[in-house]
C-alpha positions in Angstrom: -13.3 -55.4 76.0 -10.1 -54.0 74.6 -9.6 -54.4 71.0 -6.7 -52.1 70.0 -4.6 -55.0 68.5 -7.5 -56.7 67.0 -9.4 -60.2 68.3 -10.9 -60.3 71.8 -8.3 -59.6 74.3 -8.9 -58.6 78.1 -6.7 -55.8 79.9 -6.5 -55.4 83.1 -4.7 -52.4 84.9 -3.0 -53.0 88.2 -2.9 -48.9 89.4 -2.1 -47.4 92.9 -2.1 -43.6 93.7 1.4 -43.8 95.1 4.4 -45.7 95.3 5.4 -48.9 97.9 1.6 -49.6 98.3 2.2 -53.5 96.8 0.8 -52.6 93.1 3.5 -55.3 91.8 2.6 -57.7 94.5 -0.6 -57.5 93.4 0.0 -58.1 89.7 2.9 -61.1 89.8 0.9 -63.0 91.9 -2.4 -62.4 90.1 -0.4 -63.1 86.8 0.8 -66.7 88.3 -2.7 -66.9 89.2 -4.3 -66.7 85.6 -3.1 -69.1 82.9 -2.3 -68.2 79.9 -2.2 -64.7 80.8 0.6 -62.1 80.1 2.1 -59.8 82.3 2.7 -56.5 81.3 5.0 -54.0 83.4 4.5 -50.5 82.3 6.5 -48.9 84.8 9.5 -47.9 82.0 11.4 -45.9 84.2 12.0 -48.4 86.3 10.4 -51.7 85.5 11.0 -54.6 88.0 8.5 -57.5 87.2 11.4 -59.4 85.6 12.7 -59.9 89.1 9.7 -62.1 89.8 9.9 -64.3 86.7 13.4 -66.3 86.8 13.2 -65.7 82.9 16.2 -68.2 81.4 16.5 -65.4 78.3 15.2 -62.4 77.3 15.0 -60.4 74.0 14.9 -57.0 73.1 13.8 -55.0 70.1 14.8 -51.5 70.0 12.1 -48.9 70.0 12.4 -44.9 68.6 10.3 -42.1 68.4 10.1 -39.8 65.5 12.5 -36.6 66.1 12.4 -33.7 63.6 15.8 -33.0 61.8 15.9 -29.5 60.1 17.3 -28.5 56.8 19.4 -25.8 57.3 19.4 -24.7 53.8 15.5 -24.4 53.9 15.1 -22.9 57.0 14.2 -19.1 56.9 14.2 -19.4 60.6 11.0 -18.3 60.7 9.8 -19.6 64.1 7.0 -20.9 63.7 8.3 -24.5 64.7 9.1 -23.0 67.9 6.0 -21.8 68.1 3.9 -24.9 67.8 6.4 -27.1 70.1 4.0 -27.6 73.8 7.7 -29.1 75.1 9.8 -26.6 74.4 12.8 -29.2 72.2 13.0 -26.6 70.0 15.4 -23.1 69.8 15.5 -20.9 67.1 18.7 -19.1 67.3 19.7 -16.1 65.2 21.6 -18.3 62.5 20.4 -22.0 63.4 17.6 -24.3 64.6 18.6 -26.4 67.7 16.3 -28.9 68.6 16.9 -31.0 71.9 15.8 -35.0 71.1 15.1 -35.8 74.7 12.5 -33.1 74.8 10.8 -34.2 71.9 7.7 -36.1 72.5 7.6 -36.8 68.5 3.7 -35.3 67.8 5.0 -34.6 64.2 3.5 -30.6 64.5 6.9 -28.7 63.4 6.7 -31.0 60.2 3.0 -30.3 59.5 3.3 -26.7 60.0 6.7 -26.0 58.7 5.7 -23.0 55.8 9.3 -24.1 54.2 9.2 -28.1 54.2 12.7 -27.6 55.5 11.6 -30.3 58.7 11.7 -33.9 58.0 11.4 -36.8 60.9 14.8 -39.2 62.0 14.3 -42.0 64.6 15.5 -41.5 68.0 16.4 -44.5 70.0 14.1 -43.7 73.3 14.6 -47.4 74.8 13.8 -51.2 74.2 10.6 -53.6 74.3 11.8 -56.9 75.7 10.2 -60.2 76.4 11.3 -62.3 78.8 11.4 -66.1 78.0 11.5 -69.1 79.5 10.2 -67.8 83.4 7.4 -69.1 85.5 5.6 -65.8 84.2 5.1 -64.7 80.5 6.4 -61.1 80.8 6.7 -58.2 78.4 8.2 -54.8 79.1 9.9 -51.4 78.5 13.0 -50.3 79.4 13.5 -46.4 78.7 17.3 -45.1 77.9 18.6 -43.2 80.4 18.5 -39.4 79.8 15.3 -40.1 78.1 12.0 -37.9 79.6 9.4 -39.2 77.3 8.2 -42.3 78.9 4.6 -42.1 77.5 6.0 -42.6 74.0 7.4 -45.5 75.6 4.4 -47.6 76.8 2.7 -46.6 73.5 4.6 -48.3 72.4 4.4 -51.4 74.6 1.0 -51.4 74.1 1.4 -51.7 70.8 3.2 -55.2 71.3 0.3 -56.1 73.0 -1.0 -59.6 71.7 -4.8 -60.1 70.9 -7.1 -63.0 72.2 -4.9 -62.6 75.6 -5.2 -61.7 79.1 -3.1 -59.2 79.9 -2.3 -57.5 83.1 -0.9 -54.0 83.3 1.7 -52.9 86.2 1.3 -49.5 85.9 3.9 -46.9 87.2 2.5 -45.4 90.7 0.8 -42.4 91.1 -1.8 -40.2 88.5 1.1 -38.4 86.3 0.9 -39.0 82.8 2.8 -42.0 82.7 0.1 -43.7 85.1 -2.7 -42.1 82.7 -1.0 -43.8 79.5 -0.8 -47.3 81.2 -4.5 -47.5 82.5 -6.0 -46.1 79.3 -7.7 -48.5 77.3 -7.9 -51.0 80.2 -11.2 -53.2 80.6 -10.8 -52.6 84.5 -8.6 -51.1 86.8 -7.6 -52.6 90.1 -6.2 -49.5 92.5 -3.9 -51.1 95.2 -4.0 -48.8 98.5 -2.7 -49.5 102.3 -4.6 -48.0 105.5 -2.1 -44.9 105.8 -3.0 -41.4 105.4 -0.9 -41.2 102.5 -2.7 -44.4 101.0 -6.3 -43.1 101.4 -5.4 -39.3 100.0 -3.7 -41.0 96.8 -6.5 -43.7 96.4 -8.4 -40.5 95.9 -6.6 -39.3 93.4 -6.4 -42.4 91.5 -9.9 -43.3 91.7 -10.2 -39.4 90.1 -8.4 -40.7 87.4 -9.8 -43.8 86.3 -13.5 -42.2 86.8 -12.4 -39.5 83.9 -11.2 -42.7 82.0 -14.5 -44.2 82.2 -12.7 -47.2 83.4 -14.8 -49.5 85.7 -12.8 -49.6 88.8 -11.9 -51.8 92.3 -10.0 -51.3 95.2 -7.8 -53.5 96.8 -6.4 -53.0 100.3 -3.0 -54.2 100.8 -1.1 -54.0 104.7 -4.8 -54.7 106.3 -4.4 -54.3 109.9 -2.1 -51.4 109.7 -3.9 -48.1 112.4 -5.0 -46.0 109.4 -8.0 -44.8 108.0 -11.0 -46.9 106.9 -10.5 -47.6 104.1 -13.6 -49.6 103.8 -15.6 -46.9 104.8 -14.5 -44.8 102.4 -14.8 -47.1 99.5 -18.6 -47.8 100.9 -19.2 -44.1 101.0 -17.9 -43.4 97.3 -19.6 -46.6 96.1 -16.6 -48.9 95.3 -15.9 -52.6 95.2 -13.3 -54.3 97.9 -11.5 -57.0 95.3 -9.4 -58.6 97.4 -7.0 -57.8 100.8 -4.1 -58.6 102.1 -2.9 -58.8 106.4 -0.1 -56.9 107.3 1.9 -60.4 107.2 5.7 -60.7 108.1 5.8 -64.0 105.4 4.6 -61.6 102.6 7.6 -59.1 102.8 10.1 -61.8 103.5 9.0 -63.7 100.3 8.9 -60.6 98.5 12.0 -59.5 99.3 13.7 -62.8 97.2 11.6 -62.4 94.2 9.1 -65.3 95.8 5.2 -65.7 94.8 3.5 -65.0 97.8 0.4 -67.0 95.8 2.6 -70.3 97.0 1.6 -70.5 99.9 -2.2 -72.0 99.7 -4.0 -69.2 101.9 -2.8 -66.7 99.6 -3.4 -68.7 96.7 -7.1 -68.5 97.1 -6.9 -64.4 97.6 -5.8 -64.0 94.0 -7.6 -66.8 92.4 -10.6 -64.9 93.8 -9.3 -62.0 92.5 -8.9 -63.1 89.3 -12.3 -64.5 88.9 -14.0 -61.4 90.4 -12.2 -58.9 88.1 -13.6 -61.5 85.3 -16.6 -62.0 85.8 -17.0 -57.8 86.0 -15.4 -57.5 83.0 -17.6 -60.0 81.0 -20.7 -58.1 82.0 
């Protein structure tokens, strides 16, 4: 089990290899679903859990990355912190050093490996952690500034809020980019939410790539079942991959959806997720 934060605490990533699949369907209602658990939306750029919660309040803690800030007076304008940036947020010019904040991704190496100590670290205000309070969900999430291209830095630091002895469940951003990669690493078990399209099966591929790298044991859920796709079934058979749980292609489900509703209200689906939940539990107490 994941023990980043200390004490015994279950994580459990809600992924999907592309966007409008129902990967924040999937983790409200399984959230509602598990007392005492918290929900977790990862998906900085634009997060949208708190839609779902009917929070009364919500606070917010500012959160910064390191940035380096040169000493012009020390500077020789050398390079060589030019040399060791991977992202580029920094320009030696023939009299000055410009660095660009935004780029920064804060890994501290133009410090390290500055010959003339003339590079020393500010704080750059990359976005918020907020809790929401007060909801029919407990809900904590990011909220990057805008301009900002760092989001990674981001859910670090999320996950650092992260509370031990809980059950936490991870709404991911969609897709296998790096901010995907951030969210699902560390997870106890990843649940990848697909739909019978072409476009579902060939990202579910891609996703199911990632968390295999990870190491992270994995299940599928299918989402939109009835739509004239691809078997989905049959591919998860022939790769050797637990079904968790579906979902019909259901009229009832978008329109309660579409208000910020539970579907897990209404009893039928009530009994999907509570399955869920105690399947993806039982795996991850093996």
């Amino acid at each position: 089990m994941a023990t980043d934060n200390g004490g015994d605490s279950i994580r459990i990533a809600v992924a999907s290899g592309k966007g409008g699949t129902g990967k924040t369907l999937i983790a409200t209602n399984l959230a509602a679903m598990t007392d005492g658990s918290l929900l977790v939306d990862l998906d900085v750029e634009e997060p949208n859990c708190h839609i779902f919660t009917n929070a009364t309040s919500e606070s917010e803690e500012p959160a910064h990355r390191p940035v380096p800030k040169v000493d012009d007076d020390l500077c020789t304008l050398c390079g060589r912190c030019a040399e060791v940036c991977e992202f580029h947020a920094i320009v030696v010019l023939p009299k000055r050093v410009m660095v660009f904040d935004e780029l920064c991704h804060g890994c501290g190496a133009c410090t390290m490996l500055c010959p003339d100590g003339a590079i020393e670290e500010k704080d750059h205000l990359m976005g918020a952690v907020i809790r929401a309070k007060g909801g029919i969900l407990n809900l904590l999430y990011g909220r990057l500034k805008v301009g900002e291209v760092s989001a990674p830095s981001l859910i670090r630091r999320v996950k650092k809020a992260l509370p031990p002895d809980t059950v936490t469940i991870i709404d991911c951003p969609p897709g296998t980019a790096c901010t995907a990669v951030e969210s699902i690493r560390g997870s106890d078990i990843c649940v990848l939410v697909t739909e019978p399209t072409p476009f579902g099966l060939h990202d579910l591929k891609l996703a199911l790539n990632v968390t295999r790298k990870l190491n992270i044991p994995t299940m599928v859920f299918v989402n939109k079942e009835g739509l004239p796709g691809p078997d989905i079934r049959k591919f998860c058979e022939s790769v050797d991959m637990p079904i968790a749980g579906t979902l019909p292609l259901d009229r009832r489900i978008a329109e309660i959806y579409s208000k910020g509703g539970l579907i897990s209200s209404l009893p039928e689906y009530a009994g999907v997720f509570s399955e869920l939940r105690d399947r993806i539990l039982k795996e991850v107490s093996r």
